[in-house]
C-alpha positions as CSV (number, residue, x, y, z in Angstrom):
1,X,-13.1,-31.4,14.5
2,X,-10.0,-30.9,16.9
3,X,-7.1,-28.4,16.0
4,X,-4.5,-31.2,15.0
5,X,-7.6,-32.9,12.4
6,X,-7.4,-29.3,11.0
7,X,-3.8,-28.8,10.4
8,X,-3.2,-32.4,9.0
9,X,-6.4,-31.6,6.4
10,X,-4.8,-28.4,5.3
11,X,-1.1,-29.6,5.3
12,X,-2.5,-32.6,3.1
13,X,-4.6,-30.4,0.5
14,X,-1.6,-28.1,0.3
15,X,0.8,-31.1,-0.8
16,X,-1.7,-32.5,-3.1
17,X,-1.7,-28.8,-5.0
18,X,2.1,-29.1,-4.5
19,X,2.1,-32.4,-5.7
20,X,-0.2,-31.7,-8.7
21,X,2.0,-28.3,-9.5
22,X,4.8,-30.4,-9.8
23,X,3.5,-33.9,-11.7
24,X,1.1,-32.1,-14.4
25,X,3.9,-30.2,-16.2
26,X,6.4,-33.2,-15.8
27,X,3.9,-35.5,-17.5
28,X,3.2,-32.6,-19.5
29,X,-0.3,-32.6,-19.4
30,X,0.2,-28.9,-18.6
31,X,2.2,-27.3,-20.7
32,X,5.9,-27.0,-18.8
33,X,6.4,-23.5,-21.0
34,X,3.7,-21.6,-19.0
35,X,3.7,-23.4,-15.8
36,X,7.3,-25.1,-14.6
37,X,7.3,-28.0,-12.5
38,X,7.3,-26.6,-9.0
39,X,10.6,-28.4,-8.1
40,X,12.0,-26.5,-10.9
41,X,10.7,-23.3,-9.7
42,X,12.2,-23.9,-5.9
43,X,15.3,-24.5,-7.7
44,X,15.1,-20.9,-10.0
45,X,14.5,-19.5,-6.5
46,X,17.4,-21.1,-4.6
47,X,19.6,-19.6,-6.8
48,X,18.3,-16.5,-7.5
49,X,18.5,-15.6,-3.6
50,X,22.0,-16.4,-4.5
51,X,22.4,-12.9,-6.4
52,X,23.3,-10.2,-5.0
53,X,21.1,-8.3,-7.5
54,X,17.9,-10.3,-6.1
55,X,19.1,-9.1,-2.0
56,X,19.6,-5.3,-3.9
57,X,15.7,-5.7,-5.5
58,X,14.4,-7.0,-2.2
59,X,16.0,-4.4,0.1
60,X,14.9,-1.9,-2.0
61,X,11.1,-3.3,-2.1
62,X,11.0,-3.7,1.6
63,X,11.8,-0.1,2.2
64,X,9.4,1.1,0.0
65,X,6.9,-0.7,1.9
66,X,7.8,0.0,5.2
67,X,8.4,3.8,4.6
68,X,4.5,4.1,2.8
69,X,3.2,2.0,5.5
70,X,4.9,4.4,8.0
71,X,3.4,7.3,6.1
72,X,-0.4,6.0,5.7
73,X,-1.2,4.4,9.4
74,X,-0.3,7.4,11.2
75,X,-2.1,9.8,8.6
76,X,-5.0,7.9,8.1
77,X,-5.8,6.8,11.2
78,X,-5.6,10.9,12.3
79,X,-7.4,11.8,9.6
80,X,-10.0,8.7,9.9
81,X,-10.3,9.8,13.9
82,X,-10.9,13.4,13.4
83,X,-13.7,12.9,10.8
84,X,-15.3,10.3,13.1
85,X,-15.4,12.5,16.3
86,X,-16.2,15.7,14.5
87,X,-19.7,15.5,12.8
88,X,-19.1,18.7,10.5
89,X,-16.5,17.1,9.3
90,X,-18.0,13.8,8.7
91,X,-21.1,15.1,7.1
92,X,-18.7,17.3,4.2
93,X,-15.7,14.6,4.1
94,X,-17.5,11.5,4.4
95,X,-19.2,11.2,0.8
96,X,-16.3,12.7,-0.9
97,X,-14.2,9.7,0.9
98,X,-16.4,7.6,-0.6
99,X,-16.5,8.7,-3.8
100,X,-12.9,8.0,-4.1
101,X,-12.4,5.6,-2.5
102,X,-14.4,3.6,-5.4
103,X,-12.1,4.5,-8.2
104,X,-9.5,2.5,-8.6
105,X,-5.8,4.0,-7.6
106,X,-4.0,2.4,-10.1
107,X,-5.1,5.4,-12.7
108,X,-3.4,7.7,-10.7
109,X,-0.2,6.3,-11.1
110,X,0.9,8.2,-14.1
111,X,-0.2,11.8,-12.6
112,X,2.5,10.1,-9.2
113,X,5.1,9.4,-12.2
114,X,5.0,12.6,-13.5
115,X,5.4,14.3,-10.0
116,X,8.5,12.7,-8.8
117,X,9.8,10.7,-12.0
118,X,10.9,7.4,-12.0
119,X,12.4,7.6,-7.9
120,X,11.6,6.1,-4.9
121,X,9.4,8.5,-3.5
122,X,7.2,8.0,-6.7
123,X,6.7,4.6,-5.6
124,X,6.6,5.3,-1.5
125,X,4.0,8.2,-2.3
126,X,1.8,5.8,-4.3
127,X,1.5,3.0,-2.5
128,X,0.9,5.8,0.5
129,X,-2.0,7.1,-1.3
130,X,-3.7,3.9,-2.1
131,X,-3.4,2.9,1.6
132,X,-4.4,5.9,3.5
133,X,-8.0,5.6,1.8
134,X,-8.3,2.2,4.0
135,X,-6.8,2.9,6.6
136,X,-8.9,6.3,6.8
137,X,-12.2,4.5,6.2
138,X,-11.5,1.6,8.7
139,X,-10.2,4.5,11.6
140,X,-13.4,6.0,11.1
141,X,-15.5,2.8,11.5
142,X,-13.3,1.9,14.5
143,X,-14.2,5.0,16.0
144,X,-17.5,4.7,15.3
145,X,-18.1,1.2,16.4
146,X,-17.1,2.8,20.1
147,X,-20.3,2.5,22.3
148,X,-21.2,6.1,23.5
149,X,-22.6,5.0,26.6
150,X,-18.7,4.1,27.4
151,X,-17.2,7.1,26.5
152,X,-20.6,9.6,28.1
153,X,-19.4,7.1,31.4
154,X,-15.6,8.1,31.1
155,X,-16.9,11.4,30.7
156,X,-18.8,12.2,33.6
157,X,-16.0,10.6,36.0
158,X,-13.7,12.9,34.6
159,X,-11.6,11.4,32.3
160,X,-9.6,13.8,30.5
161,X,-9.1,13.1,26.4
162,X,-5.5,11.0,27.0
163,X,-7.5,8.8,29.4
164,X,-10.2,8.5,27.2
165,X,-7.9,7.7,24.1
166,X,-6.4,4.8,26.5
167,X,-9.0,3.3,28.2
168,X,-12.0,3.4,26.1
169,X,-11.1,4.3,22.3
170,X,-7.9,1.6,22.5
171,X,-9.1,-1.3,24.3
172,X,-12.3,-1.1,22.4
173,X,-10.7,-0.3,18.3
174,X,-7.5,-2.6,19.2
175,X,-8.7,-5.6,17.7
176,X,-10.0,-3.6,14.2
177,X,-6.8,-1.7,14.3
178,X,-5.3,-4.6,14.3
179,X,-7.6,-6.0,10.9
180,X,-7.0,-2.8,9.8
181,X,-3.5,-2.8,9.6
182,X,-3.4,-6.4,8.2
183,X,-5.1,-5.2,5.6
184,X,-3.6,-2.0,4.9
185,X,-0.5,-4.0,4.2
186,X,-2.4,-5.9,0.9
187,X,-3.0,-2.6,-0.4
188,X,0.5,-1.3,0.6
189,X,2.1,-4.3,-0.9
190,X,0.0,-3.9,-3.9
191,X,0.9,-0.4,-4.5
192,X,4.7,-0.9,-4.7
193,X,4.5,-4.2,-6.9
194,X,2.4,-1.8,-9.5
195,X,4.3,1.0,-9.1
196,X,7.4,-1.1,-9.7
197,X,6.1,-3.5,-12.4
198,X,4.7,0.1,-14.7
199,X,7.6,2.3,-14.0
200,X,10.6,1.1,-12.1
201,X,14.4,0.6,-12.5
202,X,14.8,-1.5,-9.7
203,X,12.7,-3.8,-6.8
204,X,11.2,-7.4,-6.8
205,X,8.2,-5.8,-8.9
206,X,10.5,-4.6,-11.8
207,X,12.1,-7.6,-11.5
208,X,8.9,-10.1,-12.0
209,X,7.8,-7.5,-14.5
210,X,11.0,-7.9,-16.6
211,X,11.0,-11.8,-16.3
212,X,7.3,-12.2,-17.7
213,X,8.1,-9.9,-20.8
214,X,11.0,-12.0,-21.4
215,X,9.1,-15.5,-20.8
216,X,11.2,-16.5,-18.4
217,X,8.4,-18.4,-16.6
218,X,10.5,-20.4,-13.9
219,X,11.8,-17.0,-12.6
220,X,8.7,-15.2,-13.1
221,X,6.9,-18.0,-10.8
222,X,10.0,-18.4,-8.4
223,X,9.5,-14.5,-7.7
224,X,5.4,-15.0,-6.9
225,X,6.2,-17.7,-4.7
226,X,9.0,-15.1,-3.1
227,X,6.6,-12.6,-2.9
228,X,3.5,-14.6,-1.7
229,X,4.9,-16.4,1.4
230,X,6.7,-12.9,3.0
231,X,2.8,-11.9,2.4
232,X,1.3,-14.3,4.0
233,X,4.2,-14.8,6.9
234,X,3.1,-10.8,8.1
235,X,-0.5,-11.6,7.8
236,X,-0.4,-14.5,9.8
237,X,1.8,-12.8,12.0
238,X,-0.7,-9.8,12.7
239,X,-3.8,-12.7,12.9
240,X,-1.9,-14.3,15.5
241,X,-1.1,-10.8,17.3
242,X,-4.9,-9.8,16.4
243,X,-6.0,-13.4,18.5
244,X,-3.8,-12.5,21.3
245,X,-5.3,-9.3,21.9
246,X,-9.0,-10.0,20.9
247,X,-9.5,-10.1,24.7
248,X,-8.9,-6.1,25.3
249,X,-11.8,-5.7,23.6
250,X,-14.1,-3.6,25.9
């Protein structure tokens, strides 16, 4: 199946979900209450980036985001490195890590709310927590996944620890650092919508939140489609950049 075969079969199963969004409710054999017609919906959304309210809730959002993403790849990845290359520290953090890293976040939220109130950092810290754990468990695994003949080879010719970070460990974990960040971002992402939808003032999440208590279905669905296609724009964006560099691998 060529490339172009591909594309045309996705672009046409796309439409026809499109297509079907926007017919069924029309002919009303879905009911247009719950699920607006999707031309309806690109409408809401038209002229809700129109409001200067919307550009406040999405500048607010996306610095939430990017400051707890700031905050959990560098920690995480030290963390997720140290406990990889130091086996004490593995054998007495490792099953601990694990252990939480199985229950879900979300019911820590109220202990974060209580901490810092209703703020921003309630919602940065948060969404920092829940993405550390993966970006600490994937570090480790990416260290891991190094061969040791490669780095006992560096070794004996010398290498000091800055060459060994940048000629074996990088060229070798650069294409699941990559993964890793990609998705690090889901669980980032995730963290501020919750954060926002259960306790918030302000941000896209609060304001998706508000419009499904107040069945206002065309806005609610105008904000998913918002939401969902800046998601999938950055992790497209880090595939393609993941595909570009799948060839430092060592």
């Amino acid at each position: 199946m060529t490339r172009l075969r591909l594309a045309l079969s996705r672009a046409a199963l796309l439409a026809a979900v499109l297509l079907a969004w926007d017919l069924l409710p029309r002919w009303e054999v879905i009911n247009p209450a719950l699920l607006p017609p999707f031309g309806d919906v690109m409408s809401t959304l038209w002229d809700l980036l129109q409001r200067p309210k919307v550009h406040d809730a999405i500048a607010v959002t996306t610095a939430e985001v990017i400051v707890a993403f700031l905050i959990a790849i560098p920690l995480g990845t030290v963390l997720g490195v140290l406990i990889a290359e130091k086996p004490y520290l593995g054998a007495v953090f490792k099953p601990l890590l694990f252990y939480v890293f199985s229950i879900p976040k979300s019911i820590f939220l109220p202990m974060f709310i209580l901490v810092f109130g209703i703020t921003f950092a309630q919602k940065v810290a948060y969404a920092a927590f829940t993405t550390t754990f993966v970006v600490l468990m994937s570090a480790t695994a990416c260290v891991e996944s190094v061969k040791s003949e490669y780095i006992e080879v560096a070794r004996s010719y010398g290498a000091t620890r800055r060459q060994l970070i940048l000629r074996v460990y990088i060229p070798s974990m650069l294409p699941m650092l990559l993964e890793t960040i990609r998705i690090s971002m889901i669980f980032n992402f995730t963290g501020v919508m919750i954060a926002e939808m259960y306790a918030s003032r302000t941000g896209i999440g609060h304001l998706i939140g508000s419009w499904g208590e107040n069945f206002q279905m065309p806005q609610l669905f105008a904000g998913i489609v918002l939401l969902s296609a800046i998601a999938i724009l950055f992790n497209e964006s880090v595939r393609w950049l993941e595909e570009r560099c799948s060839n430092w691998r060592t």
